[in-house]
N, C-alpha and C positions, 0 to 999 in steps of 0.2 A: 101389300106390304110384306119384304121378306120377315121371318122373326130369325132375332140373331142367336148363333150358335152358343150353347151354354159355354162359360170356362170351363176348359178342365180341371181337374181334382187333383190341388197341386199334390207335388208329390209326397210320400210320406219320407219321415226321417228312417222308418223301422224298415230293413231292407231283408234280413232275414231271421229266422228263427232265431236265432243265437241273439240278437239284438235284442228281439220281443222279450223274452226271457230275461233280460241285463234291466228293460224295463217295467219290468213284472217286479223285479227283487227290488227296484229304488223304491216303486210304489210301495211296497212294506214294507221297508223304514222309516220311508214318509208318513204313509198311516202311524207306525208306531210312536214314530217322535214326538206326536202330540199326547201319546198317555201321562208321560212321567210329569210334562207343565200340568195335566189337568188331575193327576191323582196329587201332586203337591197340593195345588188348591186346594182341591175337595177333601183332607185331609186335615186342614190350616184351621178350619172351620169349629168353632167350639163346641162340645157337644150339644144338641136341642136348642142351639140359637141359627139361624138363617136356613131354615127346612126349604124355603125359596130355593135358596142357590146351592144348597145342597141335591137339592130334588134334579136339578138341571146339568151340573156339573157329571152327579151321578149318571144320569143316562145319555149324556154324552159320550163318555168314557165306554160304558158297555159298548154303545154305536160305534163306537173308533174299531169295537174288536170286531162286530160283526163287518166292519172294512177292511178290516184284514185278515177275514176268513173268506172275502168274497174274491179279493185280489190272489188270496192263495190258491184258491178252487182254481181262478182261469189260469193261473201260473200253473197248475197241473194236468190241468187238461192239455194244456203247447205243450206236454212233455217234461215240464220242468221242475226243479226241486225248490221247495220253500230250504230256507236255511237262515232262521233266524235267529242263531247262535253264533255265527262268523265272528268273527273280530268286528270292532267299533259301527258293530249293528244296532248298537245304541248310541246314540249322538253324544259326543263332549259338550255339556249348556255350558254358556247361550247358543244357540245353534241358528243361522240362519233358514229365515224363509223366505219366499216369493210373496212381497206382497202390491199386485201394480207393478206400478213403475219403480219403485224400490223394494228394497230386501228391509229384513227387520228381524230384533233379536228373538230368539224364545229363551225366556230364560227359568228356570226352577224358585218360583216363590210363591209365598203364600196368595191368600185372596186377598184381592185387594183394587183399588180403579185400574193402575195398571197391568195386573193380570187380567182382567177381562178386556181392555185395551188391545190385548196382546191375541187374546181368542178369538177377539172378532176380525182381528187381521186373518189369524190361521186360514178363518171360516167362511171369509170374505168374497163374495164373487164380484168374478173379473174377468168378463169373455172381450176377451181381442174385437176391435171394431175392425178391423182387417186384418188378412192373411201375415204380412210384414210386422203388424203389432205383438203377435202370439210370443216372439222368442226378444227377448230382451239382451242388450251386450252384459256381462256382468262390470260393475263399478269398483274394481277391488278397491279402491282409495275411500270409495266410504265405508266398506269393508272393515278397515284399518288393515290388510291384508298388504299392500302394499305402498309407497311412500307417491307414487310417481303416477297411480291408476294404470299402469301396465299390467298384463298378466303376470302371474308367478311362474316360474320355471317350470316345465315339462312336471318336473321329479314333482314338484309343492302341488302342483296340479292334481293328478293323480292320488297324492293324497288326501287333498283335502275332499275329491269324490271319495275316495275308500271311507275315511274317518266321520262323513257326515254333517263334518262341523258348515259344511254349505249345502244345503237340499233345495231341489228343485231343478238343479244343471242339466243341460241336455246331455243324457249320455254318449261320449264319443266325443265332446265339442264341449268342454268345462270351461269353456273363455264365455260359453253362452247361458242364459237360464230360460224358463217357462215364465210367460207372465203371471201366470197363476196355477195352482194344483190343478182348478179344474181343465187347463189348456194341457197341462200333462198328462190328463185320462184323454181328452180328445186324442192326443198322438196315440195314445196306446192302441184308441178304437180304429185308429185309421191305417196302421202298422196293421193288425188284425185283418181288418175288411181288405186291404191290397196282397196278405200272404194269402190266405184264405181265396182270393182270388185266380191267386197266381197256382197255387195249388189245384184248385177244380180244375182249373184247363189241365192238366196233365191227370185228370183222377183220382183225385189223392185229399187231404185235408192235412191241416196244421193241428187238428185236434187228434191227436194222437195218445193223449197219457192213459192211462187206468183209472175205469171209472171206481175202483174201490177207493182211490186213493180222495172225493170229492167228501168234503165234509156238507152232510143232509142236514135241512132242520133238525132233526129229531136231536141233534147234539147240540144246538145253538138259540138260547131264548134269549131274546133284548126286548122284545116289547114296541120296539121301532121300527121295525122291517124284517124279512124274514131273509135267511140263508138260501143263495140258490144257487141250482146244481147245474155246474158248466158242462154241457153235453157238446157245444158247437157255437157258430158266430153268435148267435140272437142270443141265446144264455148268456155269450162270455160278452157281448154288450150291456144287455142288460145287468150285468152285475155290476159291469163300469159304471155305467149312468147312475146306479143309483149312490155306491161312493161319491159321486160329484154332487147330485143331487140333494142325498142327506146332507151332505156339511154346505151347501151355497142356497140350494133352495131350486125347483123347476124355473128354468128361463128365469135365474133372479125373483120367483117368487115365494113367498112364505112357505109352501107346503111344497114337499116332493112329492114324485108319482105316486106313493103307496101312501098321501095324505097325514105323514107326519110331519111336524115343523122341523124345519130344517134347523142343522145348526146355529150357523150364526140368526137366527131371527131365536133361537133358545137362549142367545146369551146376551142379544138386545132388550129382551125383555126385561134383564137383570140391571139392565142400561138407562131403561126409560120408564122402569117401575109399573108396568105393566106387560098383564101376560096378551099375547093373541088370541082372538076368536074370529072364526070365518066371518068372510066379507071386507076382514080390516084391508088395508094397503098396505105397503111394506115401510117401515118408520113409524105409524101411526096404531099402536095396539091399542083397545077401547075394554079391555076384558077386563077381570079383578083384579087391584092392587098387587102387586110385586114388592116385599118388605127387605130391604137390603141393611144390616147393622156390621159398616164396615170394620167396627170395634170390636168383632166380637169373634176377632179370630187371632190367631198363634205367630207371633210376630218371628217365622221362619229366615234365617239369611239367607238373602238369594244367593243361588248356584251353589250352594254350600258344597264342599273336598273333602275330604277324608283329611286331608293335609289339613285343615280349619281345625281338626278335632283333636291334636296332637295334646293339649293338654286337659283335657277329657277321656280317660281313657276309658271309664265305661261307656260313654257316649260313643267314642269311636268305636267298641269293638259291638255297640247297637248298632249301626251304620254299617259296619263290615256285615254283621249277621245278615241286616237288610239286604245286602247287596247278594250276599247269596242266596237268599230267600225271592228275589226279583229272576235271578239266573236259571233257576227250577223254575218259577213260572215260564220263563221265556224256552226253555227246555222243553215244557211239557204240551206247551203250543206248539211247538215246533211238530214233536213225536205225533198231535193228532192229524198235522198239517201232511204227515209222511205215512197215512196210513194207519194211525191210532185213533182215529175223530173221537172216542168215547173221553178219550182225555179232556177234550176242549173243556165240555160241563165243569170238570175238575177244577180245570186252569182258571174258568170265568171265576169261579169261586174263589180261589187261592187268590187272584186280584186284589178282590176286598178282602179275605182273611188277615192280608199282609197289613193292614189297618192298624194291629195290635202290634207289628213291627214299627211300622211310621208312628203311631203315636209316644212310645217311648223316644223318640227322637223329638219329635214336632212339639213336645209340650215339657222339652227341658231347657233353660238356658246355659247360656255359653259362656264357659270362664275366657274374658279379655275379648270378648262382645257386648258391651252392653245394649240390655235392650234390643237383644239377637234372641234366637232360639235354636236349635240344634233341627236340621232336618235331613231327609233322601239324600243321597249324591248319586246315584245311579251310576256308579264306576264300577262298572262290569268289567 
């Protein structure tokens, strides 16, 4: 019996360096996008009520950073520069995502069913059952993007890749998206393994940056996985996978390689009032109660503007302050991401330091809101 020949390995999208790099930088904004919905939350929360979903929200958040210290390492190893200070490197909320077969909002508010609704979309895994399922048309009509479900103009195009306000597009082809974040780490891994390829046969490597510029453990503690150092393919895979893995789970299951729970089974449990313990399946946690008290948090207005706070004016110039108290953090991540790594420690800190900024916001009401509360707008 002959045996038949494997398919080939279709091809990848990432054709060369300069591409890899274009999608090195979306992955962190992507990584990023999710802090601000999940420090809103965890934020919203009153003080010494819900240590549950405080506890989980918490180390989520820390894990989003060490995702985007993992994505920065291989962004500098291809030679290339983090620059997480650009223009509308932080999203305008609601911001869309890939979720499936459709997009879906994120949007800036407190805790609540819907905010966790919304994270376990983030966090969701969703591996393409075939090659053709990976890359989805985008819908702009449910969008509200356009009237008619055609693309938008070249020019609207283009910006809305720049501005964020649509994440997950394939770069070069915004008429298209990723079904899923983690189908956008595959492209990246496979852009990698075909440059990397292409490379050895002439001698040579894609891994070319300055290894001083790799941020080492020693500056990065989360308690969920550890910081690793992109030297070449196998490194800068493995840093990918485990971005995927922390937030979806190994092949869809509860724990990723390094046998932490993944995210979305951290924010199910929040769901189904139980925590996991080994052996469970995935939907079915058997561990100790999960105590959720959805009353007992800060009735923030979603996606709150600075425009919202016009007649508040101490509120608003608390929200201005915030905002440049977020832009130093994003600053100071950046400088460790360029060769300053002792920053990072700093930076992780000043995250939560900014706590005592958001809560002067999150725990005032709003004149000509009733029943609102003043919170982040993250308008950088």
């Amino acid at each position: 019996m002959s045996v038949p020949e494997p398919e080939p390995a279709p091809e990848p999208k990432i054709q060369t360096i300069e591409e890899l790099r274009r999608y090195l930088h979306d992955g962190l904004q992507l990584e990023h996008a999710t802090l601000p919905p999940y420090l809103t939350a965890l934020y919203s929360l009153h003080p010494g009520k819900n240590s549950d979903a405080w506890h989980v929200i918490r180390v989520v958040a820390v894990e989003e950073m060490l995702h985007l210290t993992l994505v920065a390492n291989v962004l500098n190893a291809v030679g290339g520069t983090p620059d997480l200070t650009r223009t509308n490197f932080v999203p305008d909320y609601p911001s869309y995502l890939p979720c499936g077969p459709d997009y879906f909002k994120v949007h800036l508010r407190p805790f609540s069913p819907e905010a966790l609704d919304t994270f376990l979309k983030i966090e969701k895994p969703a591996q393409a059952p075939t090659e053709e399922d990976r890359f989805v048309p985008v819908d702009w009509a449910a969008l509200g993007l356009t009237s008619d479900g055609a693309a938008p103009p070249a020019a609207k195009l283009a910006e809305l890749e720049e501005s964020g306000t649509v994440l997950g597009l394939v770069p070069g082809e915004p008429t298209t998206r990723f079904l899923s974040i983690g189908e956008f780490y595959e492209e990246i891994i496979r852009g990698i393994n075909h440059l990397e390829d292409q490379a050895r046969k002439a001698g040579k490597t894609i891994f070319t940056g300055d290894p001083a510029r790799q941020v080492t453990p020693e500056y990065f503690y989360s308690g969920g996985g550890d910081v690793i150092v992109v030297t070449g393919r196998d490194t800068a895979v493995a840093a990918l996978t485990l971005v995927a893995e922390q937030g979806e789970g190994l092949y869809g299951g509860i724990y990723d390689s390094q046998d932490e729970i993944a995210h979305y089974y951290r924010f199910q449990q929040l769901e189904l009032g139980r925590y996991y313990q080994k052996g469970d399946d995935p939907g079915d946690p058997s561990g100790p109660e999960v105590n959720v008290d959805w009353d007992a948090v800060y009735p923030v207005k979603p996606d709150i503007k600075l425009a919202d706070l016009t007649d508040d004016p101490q509120i608003h110039a608390a929200a201005t302050e915030f905002n440049q108290s977020y832009a130093t953090f994003l600053t100071n991540v950046n400088l460790a991401y360029n060769g300053q790594p002792d920053l990072l420690l700093k930076a992780v800190w000043e995250m939560f330091r900014i706590r005592d900024s958001m809560n002067r916001l999150i725990r005032n009401p709003l004149t000509g809101h009733p029943g609102a509360n003043a919170g982040p707008t993250f308008e950088l």
